[in-house]
C-alpha positions in Angstrom: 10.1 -29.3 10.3 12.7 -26.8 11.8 11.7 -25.8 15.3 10.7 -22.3 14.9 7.8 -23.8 13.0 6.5 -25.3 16.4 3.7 -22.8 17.0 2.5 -23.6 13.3 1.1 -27.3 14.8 -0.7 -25.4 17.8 -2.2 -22.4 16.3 -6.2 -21.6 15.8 -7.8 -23.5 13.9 -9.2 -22.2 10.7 -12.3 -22.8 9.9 -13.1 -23.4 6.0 -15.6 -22.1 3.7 -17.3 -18.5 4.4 -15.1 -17.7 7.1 -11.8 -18.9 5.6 -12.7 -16.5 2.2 -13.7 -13.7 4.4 -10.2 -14.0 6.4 -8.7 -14.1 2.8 -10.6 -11.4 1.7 -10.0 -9.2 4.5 -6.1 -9.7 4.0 -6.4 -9.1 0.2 -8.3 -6.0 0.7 -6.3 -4.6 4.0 -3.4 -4.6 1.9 -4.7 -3.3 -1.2 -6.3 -0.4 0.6 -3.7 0.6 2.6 -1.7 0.9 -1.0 -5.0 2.9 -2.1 -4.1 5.9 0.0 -4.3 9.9 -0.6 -0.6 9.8 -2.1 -1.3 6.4 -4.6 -4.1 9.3 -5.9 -2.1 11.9 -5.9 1.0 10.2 -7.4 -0.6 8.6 -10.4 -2.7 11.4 -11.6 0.6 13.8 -11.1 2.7 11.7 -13.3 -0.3 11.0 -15.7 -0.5 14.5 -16.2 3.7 14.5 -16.3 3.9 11.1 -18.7 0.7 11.1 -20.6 0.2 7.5 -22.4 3.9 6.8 -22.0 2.7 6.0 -17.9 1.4 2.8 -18.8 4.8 1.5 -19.0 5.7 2.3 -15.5 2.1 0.9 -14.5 2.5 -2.2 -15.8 6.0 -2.4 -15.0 5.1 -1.6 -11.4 2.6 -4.2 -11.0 4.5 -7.1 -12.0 7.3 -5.5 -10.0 4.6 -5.9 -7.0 3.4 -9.3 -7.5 7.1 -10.6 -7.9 7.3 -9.0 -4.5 4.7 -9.9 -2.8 4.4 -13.6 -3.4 7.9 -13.7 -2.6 7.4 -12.0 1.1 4.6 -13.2 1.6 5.1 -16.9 0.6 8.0 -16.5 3.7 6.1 -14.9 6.4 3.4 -17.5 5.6 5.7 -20.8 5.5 7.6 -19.9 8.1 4.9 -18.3 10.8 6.9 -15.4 11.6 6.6 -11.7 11.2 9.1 -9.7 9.3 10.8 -7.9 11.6 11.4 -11.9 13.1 12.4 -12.9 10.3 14.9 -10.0 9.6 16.3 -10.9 13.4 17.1 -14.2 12.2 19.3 -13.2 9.2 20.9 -11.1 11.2 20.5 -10.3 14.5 19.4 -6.6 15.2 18.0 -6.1 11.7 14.2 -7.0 12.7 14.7 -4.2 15.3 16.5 -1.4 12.4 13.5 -2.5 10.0 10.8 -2.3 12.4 11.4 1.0 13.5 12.5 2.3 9.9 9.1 0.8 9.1 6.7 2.6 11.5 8.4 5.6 10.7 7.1 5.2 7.3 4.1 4.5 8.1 3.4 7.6 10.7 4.8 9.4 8.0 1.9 8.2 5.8 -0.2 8.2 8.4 -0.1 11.9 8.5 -1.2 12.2 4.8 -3.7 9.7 5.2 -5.3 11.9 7.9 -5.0 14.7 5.8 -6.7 13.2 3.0 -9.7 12.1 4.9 -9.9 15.9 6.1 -9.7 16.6 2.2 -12.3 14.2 0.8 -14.7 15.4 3.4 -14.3 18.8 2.7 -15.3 18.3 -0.6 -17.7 16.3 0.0 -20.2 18.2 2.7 -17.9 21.4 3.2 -16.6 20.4 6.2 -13.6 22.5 7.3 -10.2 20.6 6.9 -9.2 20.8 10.7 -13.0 19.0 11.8 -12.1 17.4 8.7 -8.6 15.7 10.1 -10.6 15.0 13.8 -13.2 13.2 12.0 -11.0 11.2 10.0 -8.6 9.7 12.8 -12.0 9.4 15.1 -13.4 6.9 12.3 -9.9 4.9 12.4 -9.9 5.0 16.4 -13.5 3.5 16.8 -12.8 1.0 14.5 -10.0 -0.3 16.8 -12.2 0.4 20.1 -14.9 -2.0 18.6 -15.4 -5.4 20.3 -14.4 -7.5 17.2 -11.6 -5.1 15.4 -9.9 -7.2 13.2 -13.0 -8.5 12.0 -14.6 -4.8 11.7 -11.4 -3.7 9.7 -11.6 -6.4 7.2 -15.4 -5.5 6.5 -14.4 -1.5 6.1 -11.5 -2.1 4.0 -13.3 -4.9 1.6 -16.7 -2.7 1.2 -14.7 0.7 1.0 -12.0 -1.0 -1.7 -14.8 -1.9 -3.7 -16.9 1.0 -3.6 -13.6 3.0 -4.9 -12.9 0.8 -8.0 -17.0 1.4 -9.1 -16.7 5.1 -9.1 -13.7 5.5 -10.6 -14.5 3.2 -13.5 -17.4 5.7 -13.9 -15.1 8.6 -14.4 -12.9 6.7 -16.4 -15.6 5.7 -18.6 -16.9 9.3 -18.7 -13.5 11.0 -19.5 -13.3 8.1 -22.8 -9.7 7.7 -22.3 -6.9 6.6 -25.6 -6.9 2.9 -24.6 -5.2 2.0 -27.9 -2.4 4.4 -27.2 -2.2 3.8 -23.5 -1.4 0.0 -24.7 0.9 0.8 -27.5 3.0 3.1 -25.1 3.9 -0.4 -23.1 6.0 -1.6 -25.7 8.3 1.8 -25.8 10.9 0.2 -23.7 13.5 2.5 -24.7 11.7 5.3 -22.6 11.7 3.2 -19.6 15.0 5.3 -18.1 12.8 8.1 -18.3 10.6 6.4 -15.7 13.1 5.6 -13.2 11.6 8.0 -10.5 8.0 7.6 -11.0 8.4 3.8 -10.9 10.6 3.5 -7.3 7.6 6.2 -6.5 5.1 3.9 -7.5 5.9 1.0 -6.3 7.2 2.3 -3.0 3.5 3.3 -2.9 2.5 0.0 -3.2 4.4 -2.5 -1.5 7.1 -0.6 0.1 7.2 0.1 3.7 4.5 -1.5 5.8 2.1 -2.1 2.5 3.5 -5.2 1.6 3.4 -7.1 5.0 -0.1 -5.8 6.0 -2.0 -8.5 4.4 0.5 -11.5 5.7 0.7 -10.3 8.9 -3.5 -10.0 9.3 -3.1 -13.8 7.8 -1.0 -14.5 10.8 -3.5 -12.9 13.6 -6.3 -14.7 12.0 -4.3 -18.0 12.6 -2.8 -19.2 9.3 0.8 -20.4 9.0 3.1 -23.3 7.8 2.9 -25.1 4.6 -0.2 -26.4 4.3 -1.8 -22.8 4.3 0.7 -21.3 2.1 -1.8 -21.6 -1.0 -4.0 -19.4 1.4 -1.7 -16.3 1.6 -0.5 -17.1 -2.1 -4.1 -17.1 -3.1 -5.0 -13.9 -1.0 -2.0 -11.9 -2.0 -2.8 -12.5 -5.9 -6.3 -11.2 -5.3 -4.8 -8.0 -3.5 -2.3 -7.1 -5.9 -5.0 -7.1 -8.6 -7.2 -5.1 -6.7 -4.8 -2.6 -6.2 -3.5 -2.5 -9.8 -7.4 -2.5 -11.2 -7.3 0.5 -8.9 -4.0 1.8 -10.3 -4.8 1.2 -14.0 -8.8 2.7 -13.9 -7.0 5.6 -12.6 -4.5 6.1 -14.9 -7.1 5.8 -18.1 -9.4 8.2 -16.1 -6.6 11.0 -15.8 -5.1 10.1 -18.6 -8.4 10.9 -20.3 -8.7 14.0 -19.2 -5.3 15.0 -19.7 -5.8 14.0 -23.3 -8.8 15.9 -23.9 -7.7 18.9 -22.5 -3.9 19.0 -21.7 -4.2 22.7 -20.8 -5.8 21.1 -17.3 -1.8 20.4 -16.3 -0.1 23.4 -14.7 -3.2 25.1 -13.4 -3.7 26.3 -9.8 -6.2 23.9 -9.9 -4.0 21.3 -11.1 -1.2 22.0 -8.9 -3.3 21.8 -5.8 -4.6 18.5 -6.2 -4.1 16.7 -9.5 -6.9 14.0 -9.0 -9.4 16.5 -7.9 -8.4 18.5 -10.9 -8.9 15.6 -13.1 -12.3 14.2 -12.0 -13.9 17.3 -11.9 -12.4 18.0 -15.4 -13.9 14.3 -16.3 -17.5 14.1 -14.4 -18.3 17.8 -13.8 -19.7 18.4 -10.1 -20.2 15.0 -10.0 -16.8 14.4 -10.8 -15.7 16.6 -8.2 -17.7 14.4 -5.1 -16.7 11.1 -6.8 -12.8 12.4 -6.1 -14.0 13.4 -2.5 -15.5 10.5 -1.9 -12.7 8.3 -3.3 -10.1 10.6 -1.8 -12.1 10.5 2.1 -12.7 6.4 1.7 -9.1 5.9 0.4 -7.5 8.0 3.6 -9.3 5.6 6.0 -8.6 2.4 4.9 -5.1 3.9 4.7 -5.4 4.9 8.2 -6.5 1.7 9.0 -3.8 -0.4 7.6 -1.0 2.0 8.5 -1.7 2.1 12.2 -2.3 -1.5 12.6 0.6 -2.9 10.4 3.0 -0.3 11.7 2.6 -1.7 15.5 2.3 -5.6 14.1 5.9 -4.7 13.4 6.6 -3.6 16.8 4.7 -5.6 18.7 7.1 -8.6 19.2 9.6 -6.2 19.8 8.3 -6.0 23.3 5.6 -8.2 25.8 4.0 -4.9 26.4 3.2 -3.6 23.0 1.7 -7.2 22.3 -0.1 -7.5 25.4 -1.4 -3.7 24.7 -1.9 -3.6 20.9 -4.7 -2.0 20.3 -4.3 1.0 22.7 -0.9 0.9 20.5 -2.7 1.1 17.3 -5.2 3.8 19.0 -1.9 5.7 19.8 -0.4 6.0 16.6 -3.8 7.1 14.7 -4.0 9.7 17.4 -1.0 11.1 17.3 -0.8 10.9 13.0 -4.1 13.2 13.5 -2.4 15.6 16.5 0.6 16.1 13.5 -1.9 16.6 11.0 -3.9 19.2 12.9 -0.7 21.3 13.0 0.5 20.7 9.9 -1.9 21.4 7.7 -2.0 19.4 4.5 1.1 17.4 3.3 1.0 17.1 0.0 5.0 16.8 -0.5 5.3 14.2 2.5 3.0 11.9 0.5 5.1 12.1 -2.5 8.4 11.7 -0.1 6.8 8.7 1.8 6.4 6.6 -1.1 10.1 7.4 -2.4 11.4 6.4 0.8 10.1 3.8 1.1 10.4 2.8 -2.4 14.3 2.3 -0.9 13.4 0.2 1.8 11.8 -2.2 -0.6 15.3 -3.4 -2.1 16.4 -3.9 1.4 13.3 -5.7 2.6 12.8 -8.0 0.1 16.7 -9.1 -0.1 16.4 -9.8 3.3 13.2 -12.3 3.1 15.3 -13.9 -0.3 18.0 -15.0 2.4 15.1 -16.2 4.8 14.2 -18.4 2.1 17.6 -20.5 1.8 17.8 -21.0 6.0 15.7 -24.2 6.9 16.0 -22.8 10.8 12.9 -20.4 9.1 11.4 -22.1 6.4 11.8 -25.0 8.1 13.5 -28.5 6.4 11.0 -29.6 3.6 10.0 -26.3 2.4 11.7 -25.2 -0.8 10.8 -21.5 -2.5 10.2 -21.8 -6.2 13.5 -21.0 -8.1 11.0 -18.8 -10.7 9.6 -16.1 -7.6 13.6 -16.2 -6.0 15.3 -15.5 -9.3 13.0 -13.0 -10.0 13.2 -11.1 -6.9 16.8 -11.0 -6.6 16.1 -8.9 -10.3 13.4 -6.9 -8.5 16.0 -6.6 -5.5 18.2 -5.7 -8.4 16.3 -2.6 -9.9 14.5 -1.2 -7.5 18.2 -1.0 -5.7 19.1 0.7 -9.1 15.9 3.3 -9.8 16.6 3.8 -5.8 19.5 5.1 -6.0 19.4 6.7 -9.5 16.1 8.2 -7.8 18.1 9.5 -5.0 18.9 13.3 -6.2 15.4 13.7 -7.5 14.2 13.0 -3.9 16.3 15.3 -2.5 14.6 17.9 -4.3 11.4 17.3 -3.0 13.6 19.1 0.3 14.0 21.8 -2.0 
């Protein structure tokens, strides 16, 4: 075994059984959640109300675009015991510290949404005004991180939070009696998937662009699991995360798409315009429609919060002895000032949608960097060898989303107006 995988024969033990699954758990859930966010809502009900049935192409299209992805990064990070941004420095020097920053950037960027979403979902919830709102909701993500145990608290919030979203919104999905048949039907239209360039690179930017993607691997790290013999641990968590964020993705979709269906006058209204999801729940499940989407909206936001302030400083914390040795007041720090920003700023609705663009472009550059990781035996050490199936397909995901990103790159610039 190469020598950076030293550490891997000294580190923690893991324990097996209820621990090990609640470490797994935890992992699965912190990075599904922190995809769950106040723009993954307001993206796919937008472009639900924008594609109608056709959207299920780019759903499904997305996910397996997202487990490719995945299983590939985090099948490195785990083999090899190292962070990304270490990795990245290993390819080639300097990069670890380009992508880390780029990274955290992203993430305070959604940060600031996430913030703003809390604020939103409690608001409709008990009427609270959105600047109490936006204190409230970076408060919850500080204590989290001020509690004795906080790693272990943050895998408990994000696992019971994660699963209290998917039951309500299969409620409104079942209320709104979506066109399944058609949604499926509209899969097989391949020759309208140029037409779904830019919600695609959105989507999936939303989901494992940025910091989403290494979230769950690096919490696999902290909890002391690394090497080969635990790579069927992160593989094994990282499946159960991507499904939970696509049974998120795709019992949203039918819900809006429901709605939309029913009633496609909904699309275009003030209403509409302000916040599609709200729009489309209350549309769905009446009044109680309406607290289900402030309820999914609020939860959503902090588990967001959550997995943005924590992964963004994982990526910066081998950058220097005293962001490592200070972590958490790091992690503190960056929810605190994400909720200063928001307080000024007022709600972001167009930085969400931005966010997720961007760092739909970072993907391509991410993931091509862990593909050359997983040639060099100085990080995957000698007798490790990546299956040829997850690297040839993510050189094709390295492929397309490098495409769609650039193809993608007037609409962004838009969204500046």
């Amino acid at each position: 075994m190469a020598d950076n995988n030293a550490a891997v024969k000294s580190k923690p033990p893991v324990q097996s059984g209820g621990k090990s699954m609640t470490a797994l758990l935890g992992a699965a859930f912190l990075m599904a959640t922190s995809a769950i966010g106040p723009g993954f809502l307001t993206q796919t009900a937008k472009f639900t109300g924008e594609y109608g049935a056709l959207f299920a192409l780019a759903i499904i299209t997305t996910i397996l675009l997202d487990v490719t992805t995945q299983l590939n990064i985090w099948s490195i990070i785990g083999v090899s015991g190292m962070r990304g941004q270490d990795i990245a420095n290993k390819v080639v020097p300097g990069l670890g510290v380009f992508i880390a920053i780029l990274v955290s950037i992203g993430g305070l960027v959604f940060n600031i949404g996430n913030v703003g979403g809390a604020a939103t979902g409690l608001n409709v919830m008990f009427g609270l005004p959105i600047q109490a709102g936006t204190i409230i909701g970076g408060a919850i993500g500080i204590l989290v991180f001020l509690s004795k145990d906080a790693k272990s608290g943050m895998d408990r919030l994000t696992k019971y939070l994660g699963s209290i979203m998917i039951v309500v919104v299969l409620y409104v999905m079942l209320r709104s009696a979506p066109p399944v048949g058609e949604a499926v039907a509209s899969v097989g239209k391949m020759n309208q998937f140029p037409t779904l360039v830019f919600p695609i690179i959105t989507l999936l930017g939303g989901s494992c662009g940025g910091y989403i993607t290494f979230s769950g691997a690096h919490r696999l790290l902290d909890a002391g699991y690394s090497g080969v013999d635990d790579l069927k641990q992160f593989r094994k968590s990282v499946t159960m995360g991507v499904c939970v964020s696509g049974t998120m993705r795709i019992l949203l979709f039918l819900a809006v798409l429901g709605v939309v269906t029913a009633a496609p006058e909904i699309v275009g209204t003030d209403s509409w315009t302000a916040s599609p999801p709200a729009a489309a729940f209350q549309a769905g499940a009446g009044n109680i429609g309406h607290f289900i989407f402030g309820m999914v909206i609020c939860f959503a936001a902090i588990t967001s919060i959550i997995g943005a302030a924590y992964t963004s400083v994982s990526f910066l914390k081998t950058l220097h002895p005293f962001i490592m040795k200070n972590e958490k007041w790091f992690v503190i720090g960056f929810i605190f000032v994400s909720t200063v920003i928001m307080t000024f700023l007022g709600q972001p609705a167009t930085l969400l949608v931005l966010a997720g663009s961007v760092n739909g472009l970072i993907l391509p550059i991410t993931l091509a960097v862990i593909l050359l990781a997983s040639r060099r035996k100085d990080i995957v050490g000698a007798d490790y060898r990546h299956p040829t199936v997850l690297l040839v397909l993510g050189v094709c995901v390295v492929l397309l989303t490098g495409y769609t990103g650039i193809k993608a790159v007037p609409t962004i610039l838009t969204i500046f107006g």
